[in-house]
NUDREN-995017 format. One record per residue (C-alpha): residue number from 1; residue in one letter; x, y, z. Coordinates in nm, 4 decimals, always signed. Layout:
<pts>
PT num residuo       xx       yy       zz
PT NUM       A        X        Y        Z
...
</pts>
This chain:
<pts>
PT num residuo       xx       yy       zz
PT   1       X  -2.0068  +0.1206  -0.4856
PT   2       X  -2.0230  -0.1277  -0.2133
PT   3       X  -2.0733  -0.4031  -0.4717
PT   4       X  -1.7262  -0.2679  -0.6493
PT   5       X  -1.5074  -0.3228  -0.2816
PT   6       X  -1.6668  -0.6388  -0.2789
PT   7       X  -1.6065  -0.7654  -0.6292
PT   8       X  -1.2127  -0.6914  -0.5339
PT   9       X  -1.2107  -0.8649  -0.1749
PT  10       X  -1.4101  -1.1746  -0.3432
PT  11       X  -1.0978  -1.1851  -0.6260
PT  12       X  -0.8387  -1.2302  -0.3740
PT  13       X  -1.0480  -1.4239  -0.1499
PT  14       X  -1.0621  -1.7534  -0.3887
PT  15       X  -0.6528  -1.6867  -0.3247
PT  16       X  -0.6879  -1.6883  +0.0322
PT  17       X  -0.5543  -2.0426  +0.1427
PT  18       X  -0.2025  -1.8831  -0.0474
PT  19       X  -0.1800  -1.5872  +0.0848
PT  20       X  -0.2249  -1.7647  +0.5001
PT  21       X  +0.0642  -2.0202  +0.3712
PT  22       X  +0.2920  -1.7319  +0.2630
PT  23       X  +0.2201  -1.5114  +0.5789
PT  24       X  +0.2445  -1.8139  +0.8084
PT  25       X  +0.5809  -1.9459  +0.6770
PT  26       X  +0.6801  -1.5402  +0.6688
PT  27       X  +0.5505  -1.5438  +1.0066
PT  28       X  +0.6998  -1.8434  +1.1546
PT  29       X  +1.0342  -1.7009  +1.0041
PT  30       X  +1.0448  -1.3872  +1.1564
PT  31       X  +0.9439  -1.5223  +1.5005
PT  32       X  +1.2594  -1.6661  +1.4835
PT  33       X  +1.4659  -1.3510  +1.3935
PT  34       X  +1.3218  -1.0136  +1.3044
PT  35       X  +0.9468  -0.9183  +1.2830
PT  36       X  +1.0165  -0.6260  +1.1427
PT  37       X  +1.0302  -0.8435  +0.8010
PT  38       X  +0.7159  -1.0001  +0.8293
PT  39       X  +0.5030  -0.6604  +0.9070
PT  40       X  +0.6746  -0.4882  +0.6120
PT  41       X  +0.6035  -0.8039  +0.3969
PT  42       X  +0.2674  -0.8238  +0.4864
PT  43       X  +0.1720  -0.4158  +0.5129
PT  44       X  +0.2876  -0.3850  +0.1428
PT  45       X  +0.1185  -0.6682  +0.0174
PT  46       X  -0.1964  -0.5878  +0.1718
PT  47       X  -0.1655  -0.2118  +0.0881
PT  48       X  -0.0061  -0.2721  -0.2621
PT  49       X  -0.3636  -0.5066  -0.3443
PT  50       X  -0.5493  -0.2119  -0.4770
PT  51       X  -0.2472  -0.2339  -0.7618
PT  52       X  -0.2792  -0.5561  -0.8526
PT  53       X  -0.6415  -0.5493  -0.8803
PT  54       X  -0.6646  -0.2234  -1.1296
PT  55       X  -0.4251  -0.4321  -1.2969
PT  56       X  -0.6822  -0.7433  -1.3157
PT  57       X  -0.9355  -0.4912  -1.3761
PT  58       X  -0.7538  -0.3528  -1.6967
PT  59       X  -0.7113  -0.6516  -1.8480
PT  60       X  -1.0137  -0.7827  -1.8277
PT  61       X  -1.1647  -0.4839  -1.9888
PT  62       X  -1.3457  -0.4515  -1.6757
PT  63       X  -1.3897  -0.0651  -1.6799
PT  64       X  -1.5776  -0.0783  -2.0156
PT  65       X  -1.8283  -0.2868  -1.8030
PT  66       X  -1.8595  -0.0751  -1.4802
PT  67       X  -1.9294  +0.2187  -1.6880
PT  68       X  -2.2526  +0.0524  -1.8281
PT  69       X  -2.3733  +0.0029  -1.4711
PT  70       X  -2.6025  +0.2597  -1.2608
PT  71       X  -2.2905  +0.4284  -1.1098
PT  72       X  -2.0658  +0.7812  -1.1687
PT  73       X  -1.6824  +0.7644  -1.3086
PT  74       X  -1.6129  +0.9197  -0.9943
PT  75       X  -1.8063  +0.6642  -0.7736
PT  76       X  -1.5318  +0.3630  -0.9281
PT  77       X  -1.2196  +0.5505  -0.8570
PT  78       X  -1.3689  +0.6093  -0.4984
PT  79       X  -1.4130  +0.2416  -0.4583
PT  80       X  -1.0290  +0.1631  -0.5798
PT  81       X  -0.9245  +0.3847  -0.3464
PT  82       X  -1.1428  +0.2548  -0.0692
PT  83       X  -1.0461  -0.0683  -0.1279
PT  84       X  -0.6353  +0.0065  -0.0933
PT  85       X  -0.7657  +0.2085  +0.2299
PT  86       X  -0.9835  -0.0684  +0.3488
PT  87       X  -0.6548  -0.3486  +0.2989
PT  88       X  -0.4004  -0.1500  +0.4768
PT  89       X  -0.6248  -0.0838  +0.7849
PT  90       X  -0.6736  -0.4537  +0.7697
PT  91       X  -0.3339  -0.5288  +0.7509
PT  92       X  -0.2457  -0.2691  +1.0353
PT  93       X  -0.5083  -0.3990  +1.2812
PT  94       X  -0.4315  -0.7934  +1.2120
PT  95       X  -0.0222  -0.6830  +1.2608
PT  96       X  -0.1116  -0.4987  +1.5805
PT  97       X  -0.2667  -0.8036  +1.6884
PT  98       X  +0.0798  -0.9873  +1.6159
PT  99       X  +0.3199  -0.7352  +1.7565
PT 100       X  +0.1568  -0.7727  +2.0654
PT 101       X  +0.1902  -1.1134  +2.0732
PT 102       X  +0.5733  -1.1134  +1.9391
PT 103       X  +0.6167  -0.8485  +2.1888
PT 104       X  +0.6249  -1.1302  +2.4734
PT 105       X  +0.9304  -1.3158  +2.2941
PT 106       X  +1.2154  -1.2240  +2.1287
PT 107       X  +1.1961  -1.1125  +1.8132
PT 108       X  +1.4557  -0.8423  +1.7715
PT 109       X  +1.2106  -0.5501  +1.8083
PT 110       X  +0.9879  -0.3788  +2.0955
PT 111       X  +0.6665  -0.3111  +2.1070
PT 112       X  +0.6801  +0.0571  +2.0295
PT 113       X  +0.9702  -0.0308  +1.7588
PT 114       X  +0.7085  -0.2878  +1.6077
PT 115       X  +0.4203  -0.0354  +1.5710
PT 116       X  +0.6479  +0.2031  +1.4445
PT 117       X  +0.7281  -0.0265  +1.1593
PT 118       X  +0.3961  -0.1021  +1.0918
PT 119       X  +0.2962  +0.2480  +1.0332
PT 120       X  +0.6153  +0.3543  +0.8060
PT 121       X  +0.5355  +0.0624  +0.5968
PT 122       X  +0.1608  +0.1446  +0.5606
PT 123       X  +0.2921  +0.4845  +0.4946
PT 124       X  +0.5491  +0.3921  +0.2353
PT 125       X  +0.2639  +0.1531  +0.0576
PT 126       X  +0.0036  +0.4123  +0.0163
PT 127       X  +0.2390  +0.6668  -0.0978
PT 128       X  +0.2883  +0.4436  -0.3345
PT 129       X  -0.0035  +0.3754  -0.4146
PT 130       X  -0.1511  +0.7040  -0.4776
PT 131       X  +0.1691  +0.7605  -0.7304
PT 132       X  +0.0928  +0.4280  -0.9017
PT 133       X  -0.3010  +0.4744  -0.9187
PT 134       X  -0.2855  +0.7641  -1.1331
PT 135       X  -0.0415  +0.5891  -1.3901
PT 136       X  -0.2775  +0.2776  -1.4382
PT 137       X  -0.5938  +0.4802  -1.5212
PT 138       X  -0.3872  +0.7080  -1.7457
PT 139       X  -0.1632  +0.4511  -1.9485
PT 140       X  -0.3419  +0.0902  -1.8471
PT 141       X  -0.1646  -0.1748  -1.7200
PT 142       X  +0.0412  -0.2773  -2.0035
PT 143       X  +0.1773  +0.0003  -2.0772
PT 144       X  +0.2344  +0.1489  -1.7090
PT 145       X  +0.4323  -0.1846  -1.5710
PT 146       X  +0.7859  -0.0642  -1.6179
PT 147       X  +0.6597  +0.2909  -1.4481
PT 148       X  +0.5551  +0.1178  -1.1972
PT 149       X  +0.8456  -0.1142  -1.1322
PT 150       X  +1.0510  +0.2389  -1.1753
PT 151       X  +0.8072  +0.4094  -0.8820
PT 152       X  +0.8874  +0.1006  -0.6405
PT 153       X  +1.2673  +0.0241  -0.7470
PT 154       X  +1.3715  +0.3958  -0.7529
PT 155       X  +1.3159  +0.4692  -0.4089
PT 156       X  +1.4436  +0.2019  -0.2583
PT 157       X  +1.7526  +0.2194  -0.5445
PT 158       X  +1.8091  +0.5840  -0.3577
PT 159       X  +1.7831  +0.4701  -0.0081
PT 160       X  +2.0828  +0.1869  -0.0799
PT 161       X  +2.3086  +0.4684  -0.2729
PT 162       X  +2.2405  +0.7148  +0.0267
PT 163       X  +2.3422  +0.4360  +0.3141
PT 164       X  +2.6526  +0.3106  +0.0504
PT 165       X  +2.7901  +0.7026  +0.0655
PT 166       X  +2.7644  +0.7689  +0.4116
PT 167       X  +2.4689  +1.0339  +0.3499
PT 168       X  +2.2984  +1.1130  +0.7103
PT 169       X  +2.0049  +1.3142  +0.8138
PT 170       X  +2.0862  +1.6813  +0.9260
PT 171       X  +2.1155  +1.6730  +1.2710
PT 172       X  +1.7930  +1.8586  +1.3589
PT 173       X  +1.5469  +1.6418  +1.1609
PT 174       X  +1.6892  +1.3446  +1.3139
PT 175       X  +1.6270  +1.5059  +1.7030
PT 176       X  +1.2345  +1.6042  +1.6327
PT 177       X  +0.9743  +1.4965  +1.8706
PT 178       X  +0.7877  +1.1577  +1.7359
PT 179       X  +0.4895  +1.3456  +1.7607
PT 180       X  +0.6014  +1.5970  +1.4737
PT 181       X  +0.7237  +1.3007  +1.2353
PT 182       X  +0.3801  +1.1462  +1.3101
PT 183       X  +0.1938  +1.4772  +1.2001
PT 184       X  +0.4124  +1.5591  +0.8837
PT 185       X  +0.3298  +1.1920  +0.7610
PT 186       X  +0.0133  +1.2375  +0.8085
PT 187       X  -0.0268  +1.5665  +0.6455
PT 188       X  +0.1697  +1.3716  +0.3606
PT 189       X  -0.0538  +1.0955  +0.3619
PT 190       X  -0.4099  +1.3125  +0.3725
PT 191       X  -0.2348  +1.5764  +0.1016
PT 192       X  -0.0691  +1.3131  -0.1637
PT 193       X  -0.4313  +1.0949  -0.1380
PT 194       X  -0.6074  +1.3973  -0.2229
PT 195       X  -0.3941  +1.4883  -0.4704
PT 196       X  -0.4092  +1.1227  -0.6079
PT 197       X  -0.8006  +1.0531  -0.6158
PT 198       X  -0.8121  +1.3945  -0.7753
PT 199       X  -0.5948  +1.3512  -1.0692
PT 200       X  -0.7713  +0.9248  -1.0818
PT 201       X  -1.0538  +1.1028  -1.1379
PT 202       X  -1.0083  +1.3428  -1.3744
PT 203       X  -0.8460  +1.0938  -1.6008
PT 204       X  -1.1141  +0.8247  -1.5735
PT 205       X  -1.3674  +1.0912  -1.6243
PT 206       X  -1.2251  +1.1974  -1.9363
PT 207       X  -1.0812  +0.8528  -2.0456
PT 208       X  -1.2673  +0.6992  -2.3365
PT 209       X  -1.3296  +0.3302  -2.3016
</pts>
């Protein structure tokens, strides 16, 4: 299973040069205005890797392979899912490292403000994720693309009609203790990735390659 996280880091890693010049100018950017925008690019990209390679994978008729090799169904879906965990806990750690930094200047956000946008974009990726996952083992990658534009357009779509009508929060969710917001995402997080890696599973299991 190891050898499967690896196979996906060593992909993007013949990309790396790329990715530094796109976080760098990003970064350089943002140092300038808002940091905000360069932890949510760069926590989604990270996070939203995991898509891009079951994408790769599909095409390349990679699962037809893996299944040949000395490992369970249930042993690849784990290491997909490892993999998306493994990039956003990279991503969080190397912003962290940033906000900190940014924290000394002016960049439009605190410290506490910066952390707190690291974490609801981490969120907001793997909840994504873990919608999206299930899709590509079910339907491929062909045939799942406009669900998955759909799964990260439709949100967002509803967020900009919500702000354009004037639609608020009640009054009681918006005065909860940070603590309690922090505990219902994670209960979100723990229950929709179970959820997820279940229903991955079960379709890969039962998928006939």
């Amino acid at each position: 299973m190891k050898g499967l996280i690896l196979k996906d880091i060593y992909i993007f890693g013949s990309n790396i040069k790329l990715y530094i010049i796109y976080f760098a100018f990003f970064g350089v950017f943002s140092f300038f205005s808002d940091a905000s925008f360069f932890y949510g690019i760069v926590m989604m990209m990270l996070t939203l890797l995991s898509i891009t390679a079951a994408s790769y994978d599909d095409m390349a008729h990679w699962p037809r392979f893996a299944v040949s090799m000395p490992l369970s169904r249930g042993q690849i879906v784990t290491a997909r899912y490892l993999f998306m965990f493994i990039m956003t806990g990279s991503a969080a750690v190397l912003l962290s490292i940033f906000n900190v930094v940014f924290s000394f200047f002016k960049t439009g956000i605190t410290l506490i403000e910066g952390f707190a946008v690291i974490g609801a974009t981490g969120s907001v990726g793997l909840l994504a994720g873990f919608v999206i996952l299930p899709i590509l083992y079910k339907m491929g990658a062909e045939r799942a693309r406009i669900l998955m534009i759909l799964v990260m357009m439709v949100p967002y779509a509803a967020l900009m009609l919500a702000n354009a009508l004037g639609v608020k929060l009640p009054a009681w969710l918006m005065h909860m203790p940070p603590a309690v917001y922090v505990a219902l995402v994670l209960a979100l997080l723990v229950g929709g990735g179970l959820i997820s890696f279940g229903v991955s599973r079960n379709i890969f299991e039962k998928k006939d390659l």
